[in-house]
Each structure stands twice: as C-alpha cells, then as structure tokens.
N, CA, C and O of each residue as an XYZ file, in Angstrom:
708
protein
N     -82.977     79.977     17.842
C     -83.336     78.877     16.971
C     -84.797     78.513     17.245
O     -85.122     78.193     18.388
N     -85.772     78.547     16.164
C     -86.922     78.272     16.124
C     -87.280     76.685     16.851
O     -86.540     75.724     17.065
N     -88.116     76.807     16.998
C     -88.356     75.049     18.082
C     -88.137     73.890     17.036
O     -87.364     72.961     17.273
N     -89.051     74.020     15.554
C     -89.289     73.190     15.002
C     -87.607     72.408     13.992
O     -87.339     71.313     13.499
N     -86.892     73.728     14.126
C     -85.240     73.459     13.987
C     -84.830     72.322     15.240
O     -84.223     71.295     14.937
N     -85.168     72.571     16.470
C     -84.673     71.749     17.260
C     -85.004     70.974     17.404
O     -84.236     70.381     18.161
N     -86.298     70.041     17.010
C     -86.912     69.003     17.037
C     -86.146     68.490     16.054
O     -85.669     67.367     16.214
N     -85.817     69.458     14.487
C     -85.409     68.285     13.476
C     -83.772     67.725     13.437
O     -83.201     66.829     12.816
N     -83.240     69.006     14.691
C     -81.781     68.070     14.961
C     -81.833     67.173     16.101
O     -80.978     66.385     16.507
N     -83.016     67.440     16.550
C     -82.857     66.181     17.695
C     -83.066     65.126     16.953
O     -82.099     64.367     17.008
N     -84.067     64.681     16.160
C     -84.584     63.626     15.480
C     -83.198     63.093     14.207
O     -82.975     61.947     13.816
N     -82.425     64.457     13.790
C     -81.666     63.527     13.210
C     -80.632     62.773     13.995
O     -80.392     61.576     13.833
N     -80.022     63.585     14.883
C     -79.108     63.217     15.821
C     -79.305     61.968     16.319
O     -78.463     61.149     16.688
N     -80.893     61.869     16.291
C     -80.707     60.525     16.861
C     -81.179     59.215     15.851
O     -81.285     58.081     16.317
N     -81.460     59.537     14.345
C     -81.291     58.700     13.397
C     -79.498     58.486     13.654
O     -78.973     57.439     14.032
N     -78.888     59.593     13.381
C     -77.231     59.376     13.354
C     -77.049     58.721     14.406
O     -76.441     57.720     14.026
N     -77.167     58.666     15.300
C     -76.852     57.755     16.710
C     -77.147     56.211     16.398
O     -76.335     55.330     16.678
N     -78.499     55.945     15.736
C     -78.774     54.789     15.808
C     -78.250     53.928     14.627
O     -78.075     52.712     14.540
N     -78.033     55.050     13.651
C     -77.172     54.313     12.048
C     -75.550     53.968     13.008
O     -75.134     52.816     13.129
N     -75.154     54.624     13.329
C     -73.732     54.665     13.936
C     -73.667     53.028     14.688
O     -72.776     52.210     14.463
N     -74.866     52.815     15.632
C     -75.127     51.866     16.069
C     -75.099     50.650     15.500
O     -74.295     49.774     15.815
N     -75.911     50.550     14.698
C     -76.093     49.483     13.435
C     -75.142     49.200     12.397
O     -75.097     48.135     11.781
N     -74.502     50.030     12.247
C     -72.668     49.877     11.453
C     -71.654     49.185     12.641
O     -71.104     48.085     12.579
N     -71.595     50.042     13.584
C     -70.697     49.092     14.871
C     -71.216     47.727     14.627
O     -70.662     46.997     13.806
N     -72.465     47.271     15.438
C     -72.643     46.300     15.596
C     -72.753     44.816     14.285
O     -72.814     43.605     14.497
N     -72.735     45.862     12.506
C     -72.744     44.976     11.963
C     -71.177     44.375     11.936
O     -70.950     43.168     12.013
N     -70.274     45.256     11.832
C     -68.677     45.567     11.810
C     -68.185     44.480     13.348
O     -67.309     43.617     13.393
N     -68.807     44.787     14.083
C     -67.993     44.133     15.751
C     -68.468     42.453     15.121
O     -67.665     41.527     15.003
N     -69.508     42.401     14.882
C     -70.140     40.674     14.264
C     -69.411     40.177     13.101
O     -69.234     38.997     12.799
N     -69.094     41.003     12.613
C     -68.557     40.223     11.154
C     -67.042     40.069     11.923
O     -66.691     38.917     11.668
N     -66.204     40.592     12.584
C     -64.915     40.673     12.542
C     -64.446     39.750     13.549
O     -63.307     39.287     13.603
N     -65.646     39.454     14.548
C     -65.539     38.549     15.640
C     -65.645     36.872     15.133
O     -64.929     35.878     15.258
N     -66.542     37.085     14.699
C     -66.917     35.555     13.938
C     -66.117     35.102     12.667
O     -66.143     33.939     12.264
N     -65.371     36.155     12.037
C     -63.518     36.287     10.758
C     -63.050     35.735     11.558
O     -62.330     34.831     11.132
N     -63.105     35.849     12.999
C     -61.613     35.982     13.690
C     -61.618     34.289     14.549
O     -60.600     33.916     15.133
N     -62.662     33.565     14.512
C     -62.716     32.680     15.022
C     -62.741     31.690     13.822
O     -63.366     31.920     12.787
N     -61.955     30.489     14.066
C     -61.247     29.491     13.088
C     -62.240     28.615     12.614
O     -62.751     27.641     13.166
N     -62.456     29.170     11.380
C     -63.916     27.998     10.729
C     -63.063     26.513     11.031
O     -61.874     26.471     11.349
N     -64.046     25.202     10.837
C     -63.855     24.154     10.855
C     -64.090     23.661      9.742
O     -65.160     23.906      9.183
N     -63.091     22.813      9.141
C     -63.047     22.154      7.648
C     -62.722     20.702      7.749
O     -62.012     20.105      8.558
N     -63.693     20.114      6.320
C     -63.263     18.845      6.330
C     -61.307     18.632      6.915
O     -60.499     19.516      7.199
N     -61.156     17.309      6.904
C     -59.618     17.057      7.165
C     -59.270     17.686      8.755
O     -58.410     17.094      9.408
N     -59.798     18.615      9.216
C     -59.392     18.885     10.786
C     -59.706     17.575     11.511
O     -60.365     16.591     11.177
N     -58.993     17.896     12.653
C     -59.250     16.901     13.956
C     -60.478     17.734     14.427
O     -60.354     18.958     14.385
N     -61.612     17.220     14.857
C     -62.634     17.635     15.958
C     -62.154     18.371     17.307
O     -61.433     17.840     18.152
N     -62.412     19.025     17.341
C     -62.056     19.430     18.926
C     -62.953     18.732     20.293
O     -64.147     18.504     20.486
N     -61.923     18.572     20.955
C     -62.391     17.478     22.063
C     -63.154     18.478     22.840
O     -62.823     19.660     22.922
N     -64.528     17.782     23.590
C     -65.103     18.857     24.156
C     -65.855     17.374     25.384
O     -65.742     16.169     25.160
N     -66.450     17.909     26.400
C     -66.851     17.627     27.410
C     -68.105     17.661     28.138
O     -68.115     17.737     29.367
N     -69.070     17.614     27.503
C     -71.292     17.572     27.684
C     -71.981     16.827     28.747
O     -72.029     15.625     28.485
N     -72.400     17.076     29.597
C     -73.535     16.393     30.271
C     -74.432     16.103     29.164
O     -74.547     16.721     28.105
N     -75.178     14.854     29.654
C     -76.651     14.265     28.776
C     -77.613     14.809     29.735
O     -77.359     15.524     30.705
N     -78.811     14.356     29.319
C     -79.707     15.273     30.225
C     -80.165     13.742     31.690
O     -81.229     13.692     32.307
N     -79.028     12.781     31.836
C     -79.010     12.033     33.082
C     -78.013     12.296     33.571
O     -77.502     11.421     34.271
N     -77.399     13.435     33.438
C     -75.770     14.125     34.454
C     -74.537     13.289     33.840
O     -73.494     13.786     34.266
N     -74.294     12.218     33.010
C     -73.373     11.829     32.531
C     -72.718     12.453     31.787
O     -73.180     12.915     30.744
N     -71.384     12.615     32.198
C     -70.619     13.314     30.952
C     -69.836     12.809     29.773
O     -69.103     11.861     30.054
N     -69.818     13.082     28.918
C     -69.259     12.778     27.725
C     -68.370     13.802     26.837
O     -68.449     14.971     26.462
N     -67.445     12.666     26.706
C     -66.032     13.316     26.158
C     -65.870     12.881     24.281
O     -65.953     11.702     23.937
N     -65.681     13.817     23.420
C     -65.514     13.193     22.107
C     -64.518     12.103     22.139
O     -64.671     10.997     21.621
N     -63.178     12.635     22.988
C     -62.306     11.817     22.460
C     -62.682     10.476     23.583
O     -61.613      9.871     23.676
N     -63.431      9.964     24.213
C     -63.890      8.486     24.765
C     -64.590      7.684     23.722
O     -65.236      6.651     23.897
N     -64.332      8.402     22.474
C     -65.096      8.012     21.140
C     -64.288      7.331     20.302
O     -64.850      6.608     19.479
N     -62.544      7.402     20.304
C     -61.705      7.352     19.732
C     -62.189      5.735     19.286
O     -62.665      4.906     20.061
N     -61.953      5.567     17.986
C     -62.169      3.956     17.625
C     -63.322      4.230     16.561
O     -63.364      3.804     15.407
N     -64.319      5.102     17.264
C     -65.640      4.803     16.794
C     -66.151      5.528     16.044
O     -65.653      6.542     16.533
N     -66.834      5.959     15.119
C     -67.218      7.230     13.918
C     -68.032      7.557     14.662
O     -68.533      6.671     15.354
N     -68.547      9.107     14.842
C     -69.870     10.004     15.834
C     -69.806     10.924     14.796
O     -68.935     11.476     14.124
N     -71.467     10.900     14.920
C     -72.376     12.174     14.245
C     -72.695     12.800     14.948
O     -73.664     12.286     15.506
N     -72.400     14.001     15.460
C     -72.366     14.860     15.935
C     -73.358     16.023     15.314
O     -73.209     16.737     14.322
N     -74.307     15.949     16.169
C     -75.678     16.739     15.461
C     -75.507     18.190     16.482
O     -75.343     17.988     17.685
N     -75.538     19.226     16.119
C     -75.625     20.345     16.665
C     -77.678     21.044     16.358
O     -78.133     21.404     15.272
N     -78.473     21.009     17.764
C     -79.739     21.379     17.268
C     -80.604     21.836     18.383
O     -80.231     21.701     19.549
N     -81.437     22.226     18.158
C     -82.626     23.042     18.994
C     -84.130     22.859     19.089
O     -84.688     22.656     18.011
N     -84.965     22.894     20.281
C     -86.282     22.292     20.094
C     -87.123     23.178     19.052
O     -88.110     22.595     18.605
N     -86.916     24.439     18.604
C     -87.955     25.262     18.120
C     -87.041     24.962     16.471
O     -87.429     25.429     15.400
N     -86.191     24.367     16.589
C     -85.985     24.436     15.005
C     -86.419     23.261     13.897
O     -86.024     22.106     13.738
N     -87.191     23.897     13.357
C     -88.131     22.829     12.106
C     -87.332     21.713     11.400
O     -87.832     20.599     11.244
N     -86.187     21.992     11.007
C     -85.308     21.390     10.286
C     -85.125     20.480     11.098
O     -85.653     19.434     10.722
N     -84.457     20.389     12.330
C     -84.353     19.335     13.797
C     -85.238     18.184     13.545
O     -85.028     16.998     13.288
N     -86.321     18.923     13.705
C     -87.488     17.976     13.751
C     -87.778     17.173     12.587
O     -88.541     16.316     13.034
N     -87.619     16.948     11.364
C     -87.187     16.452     10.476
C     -86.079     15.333     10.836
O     -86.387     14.145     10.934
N     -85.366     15.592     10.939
C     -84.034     15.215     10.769
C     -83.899     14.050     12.227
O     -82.967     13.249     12.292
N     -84.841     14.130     13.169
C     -84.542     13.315     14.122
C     -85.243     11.990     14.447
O     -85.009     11.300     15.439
N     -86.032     11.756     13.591
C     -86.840     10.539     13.544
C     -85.942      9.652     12.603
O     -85.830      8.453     12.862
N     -85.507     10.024     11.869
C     -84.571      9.303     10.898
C     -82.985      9.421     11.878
O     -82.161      8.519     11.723
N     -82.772     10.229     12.558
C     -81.877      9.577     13.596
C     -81.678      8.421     14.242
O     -80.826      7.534     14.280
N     -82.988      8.753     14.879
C     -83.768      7.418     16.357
C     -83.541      6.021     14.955
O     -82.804      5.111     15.333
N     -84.074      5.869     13.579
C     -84.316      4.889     13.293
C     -83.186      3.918     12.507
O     -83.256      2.770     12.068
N     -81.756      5.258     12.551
C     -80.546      4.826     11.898
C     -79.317      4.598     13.148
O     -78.140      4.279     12.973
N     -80.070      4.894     14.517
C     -78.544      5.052     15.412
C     -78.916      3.202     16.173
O     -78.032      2.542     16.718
N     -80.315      2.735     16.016
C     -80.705      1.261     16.793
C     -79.798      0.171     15.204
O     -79.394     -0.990     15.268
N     -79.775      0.661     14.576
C     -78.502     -0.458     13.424
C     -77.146      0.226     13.195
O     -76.311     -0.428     12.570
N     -76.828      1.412     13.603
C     -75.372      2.230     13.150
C     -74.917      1.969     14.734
O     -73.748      2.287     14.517
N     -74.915      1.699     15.907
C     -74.647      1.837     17.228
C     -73.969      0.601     17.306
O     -72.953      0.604     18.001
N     -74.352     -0.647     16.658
C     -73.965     -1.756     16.757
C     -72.749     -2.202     15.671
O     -72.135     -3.267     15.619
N     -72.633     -1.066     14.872
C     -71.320     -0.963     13.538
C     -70.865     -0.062     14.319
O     -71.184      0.927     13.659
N     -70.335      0.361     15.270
C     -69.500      1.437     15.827
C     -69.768      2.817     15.856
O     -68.906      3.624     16.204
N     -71.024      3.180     15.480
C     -70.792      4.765     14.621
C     -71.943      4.952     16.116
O     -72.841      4.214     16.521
N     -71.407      6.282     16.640
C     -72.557      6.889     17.853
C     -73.213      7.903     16.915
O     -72.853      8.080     15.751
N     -74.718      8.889     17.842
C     -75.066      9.519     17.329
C     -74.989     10.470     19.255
O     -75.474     10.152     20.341
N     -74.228     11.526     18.850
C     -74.417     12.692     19.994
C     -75.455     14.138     19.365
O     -75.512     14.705     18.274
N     -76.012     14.286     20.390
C     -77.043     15.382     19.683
C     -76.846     16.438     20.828
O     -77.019     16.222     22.027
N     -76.407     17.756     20.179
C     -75.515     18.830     21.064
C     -77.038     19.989     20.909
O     -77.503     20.632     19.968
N     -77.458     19.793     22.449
C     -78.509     20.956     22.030
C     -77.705     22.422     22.649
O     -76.820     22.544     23.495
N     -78.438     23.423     21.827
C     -77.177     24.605     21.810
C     -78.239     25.271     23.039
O     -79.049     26.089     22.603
N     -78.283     25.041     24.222
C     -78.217     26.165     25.296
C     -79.835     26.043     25.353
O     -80.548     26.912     24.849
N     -80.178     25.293     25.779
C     -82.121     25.272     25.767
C     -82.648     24.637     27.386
O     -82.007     23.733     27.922
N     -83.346     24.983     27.754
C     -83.796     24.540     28.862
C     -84.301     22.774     29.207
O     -85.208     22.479     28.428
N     -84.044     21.941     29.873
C     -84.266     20.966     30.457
C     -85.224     20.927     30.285
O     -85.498     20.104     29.412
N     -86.160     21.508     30.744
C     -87.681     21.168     30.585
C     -88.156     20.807     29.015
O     -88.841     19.848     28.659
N     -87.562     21.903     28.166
C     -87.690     21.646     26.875
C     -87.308     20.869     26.074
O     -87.994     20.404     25.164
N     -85.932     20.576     26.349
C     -85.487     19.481     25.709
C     -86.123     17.977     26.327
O     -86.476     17.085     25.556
N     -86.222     17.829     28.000
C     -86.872     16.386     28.029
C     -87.975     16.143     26.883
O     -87.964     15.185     26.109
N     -89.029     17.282     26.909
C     -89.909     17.641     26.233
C     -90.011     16.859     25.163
O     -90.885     16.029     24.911
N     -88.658     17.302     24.273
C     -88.879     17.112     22.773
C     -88.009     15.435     22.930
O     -88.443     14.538     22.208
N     -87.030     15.172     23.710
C     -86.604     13.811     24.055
C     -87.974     12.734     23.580
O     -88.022     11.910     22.666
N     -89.083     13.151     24.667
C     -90.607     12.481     24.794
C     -91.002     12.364     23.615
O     -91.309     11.335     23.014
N     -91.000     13.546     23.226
C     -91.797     13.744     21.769
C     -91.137     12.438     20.534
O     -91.724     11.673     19.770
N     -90.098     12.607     20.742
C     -89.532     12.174     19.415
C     -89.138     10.656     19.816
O     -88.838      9.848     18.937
N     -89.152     10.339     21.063
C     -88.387      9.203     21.507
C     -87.131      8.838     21.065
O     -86.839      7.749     20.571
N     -86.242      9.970     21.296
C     -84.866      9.749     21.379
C     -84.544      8.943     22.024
O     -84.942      8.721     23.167
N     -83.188      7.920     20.961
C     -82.746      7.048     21.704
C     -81.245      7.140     21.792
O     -80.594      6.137     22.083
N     -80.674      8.288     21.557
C     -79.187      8.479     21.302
C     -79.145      9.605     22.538
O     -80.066     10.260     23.025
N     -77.373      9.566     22.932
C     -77.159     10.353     24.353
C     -77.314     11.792     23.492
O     -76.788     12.179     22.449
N     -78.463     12.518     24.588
C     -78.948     14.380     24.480
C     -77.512     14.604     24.905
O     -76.668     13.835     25.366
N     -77.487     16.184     24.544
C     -76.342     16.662     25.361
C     -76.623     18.190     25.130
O     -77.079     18.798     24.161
N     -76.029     18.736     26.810
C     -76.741     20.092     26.730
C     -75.180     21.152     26.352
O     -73.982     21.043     26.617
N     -75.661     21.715     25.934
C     -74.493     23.168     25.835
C     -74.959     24.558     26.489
O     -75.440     25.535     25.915
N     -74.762     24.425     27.451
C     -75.703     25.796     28.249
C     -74.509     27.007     28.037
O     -74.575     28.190     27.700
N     -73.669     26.325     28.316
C     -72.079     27.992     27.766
C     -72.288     27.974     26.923
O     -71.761     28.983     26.453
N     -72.917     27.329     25.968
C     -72.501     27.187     24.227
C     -70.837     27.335     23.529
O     -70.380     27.717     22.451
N     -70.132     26.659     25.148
C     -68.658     26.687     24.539
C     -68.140     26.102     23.376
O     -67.289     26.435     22.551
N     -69.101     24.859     23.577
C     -68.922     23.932     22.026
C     -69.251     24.506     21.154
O     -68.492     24.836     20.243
N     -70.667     24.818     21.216
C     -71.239     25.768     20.225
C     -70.449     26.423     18.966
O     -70.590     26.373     17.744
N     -69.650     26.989     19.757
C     -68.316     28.254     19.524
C     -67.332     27.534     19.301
O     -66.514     27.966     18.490
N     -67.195     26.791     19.661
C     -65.253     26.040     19.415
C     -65.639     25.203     17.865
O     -64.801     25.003     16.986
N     -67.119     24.781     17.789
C     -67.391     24.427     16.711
C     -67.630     25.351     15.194
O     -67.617     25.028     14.006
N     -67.857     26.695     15.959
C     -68.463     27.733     14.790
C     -69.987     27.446     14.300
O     -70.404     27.909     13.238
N     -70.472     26.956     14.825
C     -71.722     26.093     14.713
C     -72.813     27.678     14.258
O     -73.094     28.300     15.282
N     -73.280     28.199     13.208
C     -74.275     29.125     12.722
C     -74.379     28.725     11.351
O     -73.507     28.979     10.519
N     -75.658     27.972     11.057
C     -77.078     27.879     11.594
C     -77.021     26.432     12.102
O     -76.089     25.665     11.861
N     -78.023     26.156     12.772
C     -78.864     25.024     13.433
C     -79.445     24.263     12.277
O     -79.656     24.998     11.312
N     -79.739     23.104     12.106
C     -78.736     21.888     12.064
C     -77.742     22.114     11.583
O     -77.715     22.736     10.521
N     -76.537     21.669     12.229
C     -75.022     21.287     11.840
C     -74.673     20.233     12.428
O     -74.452     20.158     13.637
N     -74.562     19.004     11.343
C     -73.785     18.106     11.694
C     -72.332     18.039     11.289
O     -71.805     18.585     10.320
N     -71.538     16.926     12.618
C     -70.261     17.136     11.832
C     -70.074     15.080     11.974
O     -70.302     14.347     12.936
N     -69.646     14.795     10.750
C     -69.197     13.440     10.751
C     -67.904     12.966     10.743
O     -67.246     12.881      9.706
N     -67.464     12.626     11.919
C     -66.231     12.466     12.184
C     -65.765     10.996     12.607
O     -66.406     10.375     13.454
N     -64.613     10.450     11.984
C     -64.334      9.243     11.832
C     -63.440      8.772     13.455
O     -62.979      9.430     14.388
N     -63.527      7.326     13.137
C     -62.978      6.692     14.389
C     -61.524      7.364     14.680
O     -61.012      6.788     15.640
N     -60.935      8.097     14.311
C     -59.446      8.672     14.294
C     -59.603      9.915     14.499
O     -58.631     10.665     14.405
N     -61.247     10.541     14.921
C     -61.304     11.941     15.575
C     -61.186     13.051     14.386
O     -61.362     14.212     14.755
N     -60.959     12.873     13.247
C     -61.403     13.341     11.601
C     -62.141     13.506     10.826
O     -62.561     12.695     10.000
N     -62.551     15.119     11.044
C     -63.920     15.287     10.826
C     -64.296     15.005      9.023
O     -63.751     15.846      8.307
N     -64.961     14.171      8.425
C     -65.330     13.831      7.133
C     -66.222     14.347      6.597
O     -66.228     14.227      5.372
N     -67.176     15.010      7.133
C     -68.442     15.865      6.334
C     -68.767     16.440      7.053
O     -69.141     16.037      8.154
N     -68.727     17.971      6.553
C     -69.459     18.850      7.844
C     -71.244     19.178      6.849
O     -71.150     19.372      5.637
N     -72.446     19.195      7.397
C     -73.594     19.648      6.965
C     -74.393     20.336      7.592
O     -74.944     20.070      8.660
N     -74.517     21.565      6.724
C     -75.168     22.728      7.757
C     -76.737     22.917      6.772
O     -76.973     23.996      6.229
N     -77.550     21.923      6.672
C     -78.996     21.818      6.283
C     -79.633     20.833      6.534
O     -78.858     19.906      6.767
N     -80.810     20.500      6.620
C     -81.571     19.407      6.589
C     -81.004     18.417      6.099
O     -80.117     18.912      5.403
N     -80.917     16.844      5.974
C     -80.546     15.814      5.692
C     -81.695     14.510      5.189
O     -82.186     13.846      6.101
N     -81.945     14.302      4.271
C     -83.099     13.366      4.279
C     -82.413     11.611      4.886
O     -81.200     11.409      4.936
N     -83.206     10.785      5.190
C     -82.813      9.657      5.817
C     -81.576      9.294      4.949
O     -80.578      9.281      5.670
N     -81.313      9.018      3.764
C     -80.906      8.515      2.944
C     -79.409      9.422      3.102
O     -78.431      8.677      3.152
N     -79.175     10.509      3.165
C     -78.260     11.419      3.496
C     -77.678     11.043      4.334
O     -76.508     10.769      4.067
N     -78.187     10.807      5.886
C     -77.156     10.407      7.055
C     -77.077      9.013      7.469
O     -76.541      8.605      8.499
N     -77.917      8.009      6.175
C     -77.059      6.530      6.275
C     -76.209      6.746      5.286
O     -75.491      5.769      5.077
N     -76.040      7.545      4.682
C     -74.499      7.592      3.532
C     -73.688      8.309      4.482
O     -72.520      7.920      4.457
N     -73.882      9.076      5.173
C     -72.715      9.498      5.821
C     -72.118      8.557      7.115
O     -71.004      8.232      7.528
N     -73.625      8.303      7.525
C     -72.976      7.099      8.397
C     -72.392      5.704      8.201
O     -71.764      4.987      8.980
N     -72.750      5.537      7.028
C     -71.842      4.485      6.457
C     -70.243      4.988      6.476
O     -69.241      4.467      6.967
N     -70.422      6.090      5.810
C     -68.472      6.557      5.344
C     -67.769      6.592      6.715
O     -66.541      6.516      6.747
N     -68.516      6.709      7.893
C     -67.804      7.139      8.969
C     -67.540      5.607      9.999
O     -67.075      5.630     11.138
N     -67.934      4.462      9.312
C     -67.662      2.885     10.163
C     -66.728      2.976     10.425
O     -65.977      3.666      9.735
N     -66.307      2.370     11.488
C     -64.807      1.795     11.941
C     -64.370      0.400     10.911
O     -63.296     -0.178     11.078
C-alpha cells in the first residue's frame, strides 16, 4: 500500500473516530437530561439545603408560610446582572410582606461571588451550590432561572429569561402570604 493511501485512512479513521464521538456524546446528553424530571408549574419545590456566603445554612422548607423567589445565577452572566439591582430594590419592601428573595449561585468561587455581592450591594441571603446538587434536582439550564414558589412550598412561575423590574414585582406580588 502506497504511503499516501495510508495517510488517507489514517485521517479518515480518525474523522470516523471523532464523528462517532460527537454522536455519543450528543445521544449520552440528550438522554441523561430526558431522563431527569423537568419541574412544572403546580409541583412542590424540592427541599434543598445552601450555605450563604456567612456559613449559614438554609433550608427551603424553613420558608414554609412565606412565598421565595428563588433566583438560580452566575457572576459572568449578563442577564444576572440586569436582573439584580431590581432585586436589591424589590426584596427591602417584599421581605416585610413575607416573600424572601434566595439567590442560588450555581458553583462559582467565593472570591467571585463576594465580588459581585460588593458590586451590586446585595441585600438578600447569597447561596452557594458548589455540587450543583440543587442545580440538578432543579433542572436548572440556562442561567437565569427563577422559580416562584408560594408560602405552601408551590412552585407558581417558573422563568428561564431576563425579567424587567416590573416582571418580578408581579410575580412577587402573586407569591404573598
């Protein structure tokens, strides 16, 4: 076999290797993430368990009574950043009607998140997800996802985009005790 034959089955062999690759891995992703139980309006929330970034832990269901917005988000994501100044300026009048605001950062470093804490002057409890167990028990893909869930642990609006101010005082209204 001439050389330039063996160069062109090596080279396909290893296009075929790497297509083979890229079918698995689209196939193993799609069937893994089928197989895990989306979350829909009318469910109960799943109770889950977060440090803030002062070591306190927090439990959803120590919430029971009270409506929580439950923000799922990240320092490098644009949409976040949007969306959190109109947090800080709806959780100092919604905190005192019952409704919390928890902000679930998905797996980011301390340093970074105090960071963006500073930046933005958060005033609602951070909370880290370094397993990203919540992450996952939530189904949480893409970043922002909020879920608005009522004093009875019932989730009422799930939103997986940006929110303008006006957006999450309507939701935080629906979710009062």
């Amino acid at each position: 076999m001439s050389q330039k034959k063996k160069q062109r089955l090596v080279i396909r062999t290893i296009i075929l290797v790497v297509l083979i690759a890229a079918v698995s891995y689209a196939l193993y992703n799609n069937l893994t993430k089928d197989s895990r139980k989306a979350l829909k309006v009318g469910d109960k929330a799943p109770d889950f368990v977060l440090q803030d970034m002062n070591g306190q832990k927090h439990r959803l269901s120590d919430y029971k009574g009270k409506g929580v917005f439950l923000n799922f988000w990240g320092t490098w994501c644009g949409p976040c950043k949007e969306e959190m100044p109109y947090m800080v300026d709806l959780y100092k009048e919604y905190k005192q009607q019952g409704v919390e605001i928890l902000a679930a950062n998905v797996g980011e470093s301390n340093f970074l998140i105090n960071k963006f804490i500073k930046s933005y002057d958060l005033n609602f409890p951070v909370l880290v997800d370094k397993s990203k167990d919540v992450q996952n028990a939530y189904g949480i893909d893409p970043i922002p996802t909020s879920f608005f869930i009522d004093s009875s642990g019932t989730i009422k609006k799930i939103v997986e985009t940006t929110m303008s101010k006006e957006n999450i005082q309507n939701l935080m209204e629906s979710i009062k005790p």
